[in-house]
N, C-alpha and C positions, 0 to 999 in steps of 0.2 A: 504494500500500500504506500502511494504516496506522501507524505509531508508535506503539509501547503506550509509553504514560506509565509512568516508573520512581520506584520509593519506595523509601526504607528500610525501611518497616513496612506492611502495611496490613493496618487493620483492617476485618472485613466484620460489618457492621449499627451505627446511630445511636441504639439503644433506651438503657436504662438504665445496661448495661455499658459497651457499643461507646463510649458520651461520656464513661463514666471513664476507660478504657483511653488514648482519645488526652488526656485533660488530665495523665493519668501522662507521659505519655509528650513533652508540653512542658514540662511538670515536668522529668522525670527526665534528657532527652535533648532538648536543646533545639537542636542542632546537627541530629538526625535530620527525613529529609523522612518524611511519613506521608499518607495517604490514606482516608478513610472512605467504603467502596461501603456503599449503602442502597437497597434494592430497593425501598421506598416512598420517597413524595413528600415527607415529615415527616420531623421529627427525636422518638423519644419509644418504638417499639418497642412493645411490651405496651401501656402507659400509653395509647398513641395510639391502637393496633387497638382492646381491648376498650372498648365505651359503653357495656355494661350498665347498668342503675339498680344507685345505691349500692356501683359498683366503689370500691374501697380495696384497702389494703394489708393483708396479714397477717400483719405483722413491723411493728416500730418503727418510726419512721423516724429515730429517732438511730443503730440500727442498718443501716437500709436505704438511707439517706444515704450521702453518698460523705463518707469521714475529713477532705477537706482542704475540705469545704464545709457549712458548720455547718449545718444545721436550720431554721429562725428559726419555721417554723409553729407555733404553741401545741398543736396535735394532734399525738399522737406516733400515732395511728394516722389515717393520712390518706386522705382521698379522691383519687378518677384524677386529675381536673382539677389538684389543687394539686402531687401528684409530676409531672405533665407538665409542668405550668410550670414546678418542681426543676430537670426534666431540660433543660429549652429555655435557664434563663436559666444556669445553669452552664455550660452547650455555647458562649451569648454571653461571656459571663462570661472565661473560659477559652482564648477565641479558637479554639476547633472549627471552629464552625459554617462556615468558607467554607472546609474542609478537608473535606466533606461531599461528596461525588455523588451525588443522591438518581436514583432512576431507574436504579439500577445492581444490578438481579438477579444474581449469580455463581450460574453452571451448573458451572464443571470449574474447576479448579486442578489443573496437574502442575507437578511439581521436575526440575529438569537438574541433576545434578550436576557434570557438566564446568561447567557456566553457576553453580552456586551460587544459584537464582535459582529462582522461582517463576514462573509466568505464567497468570495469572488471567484468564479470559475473564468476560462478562455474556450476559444474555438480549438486550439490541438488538445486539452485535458490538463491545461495546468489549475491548480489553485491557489488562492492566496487571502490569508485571513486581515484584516488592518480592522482599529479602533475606528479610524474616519477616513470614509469613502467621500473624498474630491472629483466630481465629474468632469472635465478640462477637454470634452471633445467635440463641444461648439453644438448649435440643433440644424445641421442638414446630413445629408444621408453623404455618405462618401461613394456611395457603390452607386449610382448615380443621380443625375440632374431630371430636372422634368422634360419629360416628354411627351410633347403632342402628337399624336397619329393623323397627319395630315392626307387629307384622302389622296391618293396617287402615289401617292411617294414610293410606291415600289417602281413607278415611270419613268421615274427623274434618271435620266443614263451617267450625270456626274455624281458626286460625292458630295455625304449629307454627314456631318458634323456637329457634334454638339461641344460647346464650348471644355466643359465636364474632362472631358476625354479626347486632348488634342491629338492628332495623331503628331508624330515627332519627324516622320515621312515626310508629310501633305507639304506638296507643294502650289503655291497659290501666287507663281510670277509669273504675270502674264493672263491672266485667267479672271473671269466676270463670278465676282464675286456677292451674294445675296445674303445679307445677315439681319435674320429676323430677330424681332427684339428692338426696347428703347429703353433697358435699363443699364445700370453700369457696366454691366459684360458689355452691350453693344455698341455701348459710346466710347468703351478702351478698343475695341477688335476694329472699327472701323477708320480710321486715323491709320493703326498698325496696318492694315493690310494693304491699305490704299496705298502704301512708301512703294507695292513691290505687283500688285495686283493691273489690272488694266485698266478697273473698276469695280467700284463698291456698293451697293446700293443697303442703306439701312432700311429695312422695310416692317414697318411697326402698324399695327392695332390702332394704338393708340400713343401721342406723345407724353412723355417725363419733362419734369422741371431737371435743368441743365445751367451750371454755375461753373464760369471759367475762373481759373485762379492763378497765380503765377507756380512753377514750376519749383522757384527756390523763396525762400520767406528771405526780404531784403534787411529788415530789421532783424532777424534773427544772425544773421550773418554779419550784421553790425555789434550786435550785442556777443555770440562767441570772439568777434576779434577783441573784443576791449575787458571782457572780464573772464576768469577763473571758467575751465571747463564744468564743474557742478554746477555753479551758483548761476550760469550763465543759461545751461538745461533749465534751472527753475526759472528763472522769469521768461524764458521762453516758451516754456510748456505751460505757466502759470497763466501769459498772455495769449494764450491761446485757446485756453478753457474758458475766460472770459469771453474772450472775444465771441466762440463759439455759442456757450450761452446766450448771450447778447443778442446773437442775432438770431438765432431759434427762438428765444421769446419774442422777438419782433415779430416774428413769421409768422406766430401761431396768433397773438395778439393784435397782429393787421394784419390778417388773408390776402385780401383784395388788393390793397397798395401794396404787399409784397410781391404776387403774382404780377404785378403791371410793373414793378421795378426789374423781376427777372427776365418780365417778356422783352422789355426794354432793353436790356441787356443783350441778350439773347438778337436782336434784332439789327444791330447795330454791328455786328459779326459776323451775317448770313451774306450771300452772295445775292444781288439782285433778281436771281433766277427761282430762290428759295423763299417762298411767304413763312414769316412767322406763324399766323392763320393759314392750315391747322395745324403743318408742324410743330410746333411748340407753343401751343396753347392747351395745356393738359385740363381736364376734367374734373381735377381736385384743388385744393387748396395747397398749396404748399408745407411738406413736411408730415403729409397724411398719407405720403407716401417720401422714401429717403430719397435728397439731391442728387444728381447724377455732378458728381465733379469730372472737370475736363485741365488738367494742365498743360498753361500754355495757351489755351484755347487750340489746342491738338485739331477739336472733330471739326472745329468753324475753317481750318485753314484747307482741313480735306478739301469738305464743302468747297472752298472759293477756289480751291486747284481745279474743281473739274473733275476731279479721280473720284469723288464719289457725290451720292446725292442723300436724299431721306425722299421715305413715300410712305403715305399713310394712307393706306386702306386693308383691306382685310381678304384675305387668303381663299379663293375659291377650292385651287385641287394643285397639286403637283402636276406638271405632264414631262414629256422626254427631256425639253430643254431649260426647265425652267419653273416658274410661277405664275399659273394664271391667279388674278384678281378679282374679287366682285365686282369694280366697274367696268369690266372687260379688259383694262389692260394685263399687259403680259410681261412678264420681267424673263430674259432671256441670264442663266447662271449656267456657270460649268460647276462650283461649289455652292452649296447651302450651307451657312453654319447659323443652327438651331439655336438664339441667346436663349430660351424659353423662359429661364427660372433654375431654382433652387427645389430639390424636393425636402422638407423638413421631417426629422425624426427627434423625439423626445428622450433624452439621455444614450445617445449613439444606438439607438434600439436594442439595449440593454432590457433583459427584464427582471423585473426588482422586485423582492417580495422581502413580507415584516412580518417577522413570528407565523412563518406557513402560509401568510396571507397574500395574494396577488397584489401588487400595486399599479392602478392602471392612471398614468401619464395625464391623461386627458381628465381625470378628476382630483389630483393633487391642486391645493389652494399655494400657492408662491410665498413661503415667509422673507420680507424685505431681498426679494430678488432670486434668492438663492438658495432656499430650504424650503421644506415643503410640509406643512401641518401631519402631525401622523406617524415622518418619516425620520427614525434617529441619524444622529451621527453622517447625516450625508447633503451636500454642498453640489449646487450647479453652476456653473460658472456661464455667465451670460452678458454680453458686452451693452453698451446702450447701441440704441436705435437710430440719437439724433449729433453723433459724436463719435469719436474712437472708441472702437470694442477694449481697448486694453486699460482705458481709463476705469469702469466699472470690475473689468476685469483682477483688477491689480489690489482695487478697494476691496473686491469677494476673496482673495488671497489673503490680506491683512484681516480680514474679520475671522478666518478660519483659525488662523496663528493665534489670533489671541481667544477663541472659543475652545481650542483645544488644549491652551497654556490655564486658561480657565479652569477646567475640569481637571487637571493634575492636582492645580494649587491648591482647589477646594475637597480635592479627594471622590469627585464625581465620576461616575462610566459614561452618563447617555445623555444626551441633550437633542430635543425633541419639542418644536414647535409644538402649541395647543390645538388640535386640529379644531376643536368647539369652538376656539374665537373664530377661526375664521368666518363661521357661518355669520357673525356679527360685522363682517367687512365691507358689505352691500353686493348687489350683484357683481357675480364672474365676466371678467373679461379674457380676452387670449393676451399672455406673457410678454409676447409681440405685439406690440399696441401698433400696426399699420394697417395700412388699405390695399399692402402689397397683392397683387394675384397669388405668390408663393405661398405668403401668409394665412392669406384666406382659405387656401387647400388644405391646411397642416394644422388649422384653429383648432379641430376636435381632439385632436390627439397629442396636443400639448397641455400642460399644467396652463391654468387660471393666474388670473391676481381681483384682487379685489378694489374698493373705491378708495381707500384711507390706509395709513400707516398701523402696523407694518406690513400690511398682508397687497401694498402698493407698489411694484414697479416706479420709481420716477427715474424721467429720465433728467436728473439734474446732477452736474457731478458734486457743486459745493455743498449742494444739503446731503448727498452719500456719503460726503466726505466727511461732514461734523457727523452724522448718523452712528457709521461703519466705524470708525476711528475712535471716538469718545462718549455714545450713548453706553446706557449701563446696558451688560448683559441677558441681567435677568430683570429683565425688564415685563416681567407678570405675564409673557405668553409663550417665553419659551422654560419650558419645561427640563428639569435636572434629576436623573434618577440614579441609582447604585446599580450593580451588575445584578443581581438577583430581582429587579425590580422587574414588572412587564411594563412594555413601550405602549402609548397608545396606541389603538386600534386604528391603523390603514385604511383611508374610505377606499 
């Protein structure tokens, strides 16, 4: 019989988060044993799955940076390759990396509460027991993206592409390229492909809000030359989460003159050949669905080459060469590549059980982001919505450190949200507060949150930050018990 190797902590996935969480976590707990399962072969998550051309980031990277590891690239908004290498030499850095099991799928986790303890199984039969299960594997599916069934598409004689899954092959110089989609996949691949393609057409549903920005932050690059590389990271990441702030609450608090400030923008960049109406005139309000950032103004300067356009209409059938449209026209492609979306899964489609009891995803209530009423000793790591994911992210790390330095000090085993308050939260929302299409697909079968604190998602970082950092612990809804205690009951 096997031995499941035992931990203090462990966390499941090596991507972006999963390697801040454990440098927290020798930071913070330096005495604690810890173990990172990584169901792929690499350490890098996102960064390492998608190769699309001209993947980057859609956030800063003095914000999408981890706080206690500066920046140093001159791009604040970066490409895959150089946050991969962020992520790889921090994990070195840091001393991670041989704390890694790469190869290690997790299928089930269930909780004993006589035992206090978790017990973690994988896809080839390994196991592995830890006091606090850290979830760090982000909520989309990694084994793939969405996929529409587009009637004909077995017609189409070229190659049909989904972002998800680039081939490393595909060549696309020279060649009329069709890329459905207007969200950030489509407004990065377009730009990329047009450098090398014959042409590009983005061809959307419906259009996204679209925000140009510059490539390198000029102040920022003013402020590292003149001060200290730490101190120089804080006020630049510091002015950035304001900044950020700022202007999300503007957006959400003036719709209508936001929306006419971006179409303005947006308008002012387009080729005379391109109307604003309807291309970029979206259907929502701004920020009820996330910005589409463009550095540089990358997709406007396609646009005004000529190498590519945008068309808005909607998808009749595939046929041999191409795309017919519902107004009858026809878009002639030798590639399709599908942006479609994201398909979402709740805790890497792990299935989780408490004292024998199933726990189903879709009916877990959200405690302050990251725990869930019901469920002991386990943490999900979820980035914000309207900002850098590592910002939230970095805050659910520092909450963990000190929840589990908690229960040593105090001589506790199990710490367990009140799943009864929750019902007193007001009605269930999805965790994901957008308008997204992906969103909206994957709402049932994700955990809830509620109207008020704690059982509230917000997406603001300074109030997570006094929250997460300095409220008290036991704060009358989460719940402290001994090893022999039973946990509440799992809805």
């Amino acid at each position: 019989m096997t031995v499941a190797e035992h931990v203090d902590v462990l966390i499941v996935g090596a991507g972006l988060s999963g390697v801040g969480a454990a440098c927290r976590l020798r930071e913070r707990l330096p005495g604690k044993s810890f173990a990172v399962l990584e169901a792929r072969d690499t350490i890098g998550g996102t960064w390492d799955l998608f190769r699309y051309p001209g993947i980057r980031s859609d956030s800063d990277m003095f914000t999408l940076g981890y706080p206690f590891r500066p920046w140093k690239d001159p791009k604040a908004i970066a490409d895959g390759p150089s946050i991969l290498a962020y992520i790889r030499s921090t994990a070195e850095a840091f001393g991670v990396t041989g704390h890694i099991r790469f190869g290690h799928r997790v299928t089930q986790a269930s909780w004993s509460s006589p035992d206090a303890r978790w017990t973690v199984s994988t896809a080839h039969g390994a196991t592995f027991t830890c006091r606090f299960l850290y979830l760090c594997s982000g909520y989309y599916s990694y084994e793939s993206g969405h996929v529409v069934d587009f009637p004909g598409r077995p017609e189409f004689r070229g190659e049909v592409v989904h972002p998800q899954h680039w081939p490393a092959s595909l060549d696309y110089s020279g060649r009329r390229v069709v890329v459905i989609g207007s969200g950030a996949t489509a407004v990065t691949l377009v730009p990329a492909l047009a450098s090398r393609a014959s042409h590009v057409t983005m061809l959307q549903r419906s259009p996204s809000y679209i925000v140009a920005r510059p490539g390198h932050d000029a102040l920022a690059d003013r402020i590292r030359a003149l001060l200290p590389e730490k101190l120089a990271h804080r006020l630049v990441r510091g002015k950035n989460v304001v900044m950020g702030q700022f202007y999300f609450q503007l957006m959400r608090r003036l719709p209508g003159r936001a929306a006419q400030a971006l179409r303005k923008r947006v308008a002012a960049q387009l080729p005379a050949s391109i109307p604003v109406d309807p291309h970029f005139v979206p259907s929502y309000d701004p920020w009820d669905q996330r910005l589409c950032l463009v550095p540089d103004a990358d997709l406007f300067r396609a646009l005004r080459s000529g190498k590519a356009d945008v068309v808005t209409d909607r998808i009749s059938r595939f046929t041999e060469s191409g795309v017919a449209l519902e107004s009858g026209r026809a878009l002639e492609a030798d590639i399709i590549v599908t942006a479609t979306g994201l398909q979402l899964v709740a805790f890497g489609g792990i299935a989780l059980s408490v004292d024998g009891r199933e726990v189903s995803p879709g009916e877990l209530r959200a405690y302050k982001g990251m725990m869930f009423g019901g469920v002991p000793n386990l943490a999900w790591c979820v980035g914000y919505t309207n900002s850098s994911w590592t910002l939230r992210a970095d805050l659910t790390s520092q909450y963990v450190c000190r929840l589990v330095e908690y229960l040593d000090r105090r001589g506790f085993a199990s710490c367990t949200p009140d799943v009864a308050a929750a019902s007193t939260a007001g009605t269930p929302r999805p965790i994901v507060d957008l308008a997204s299409g992906y969103i909206k697909r994957a709402a049932a079968g994700l955990p809830k949150q509620g109207g008020r604190r704690p059982w509230m998602m917000r997406q603001n970082y300074l109030l997570d930050l006094a929250d997460m950092r300095f409220n008290r612990l036991d704060d009358g809804v989460m719940r402290f018990g001994h090893a022999r205690d039973r946990a509440p009951a799992a809805p």
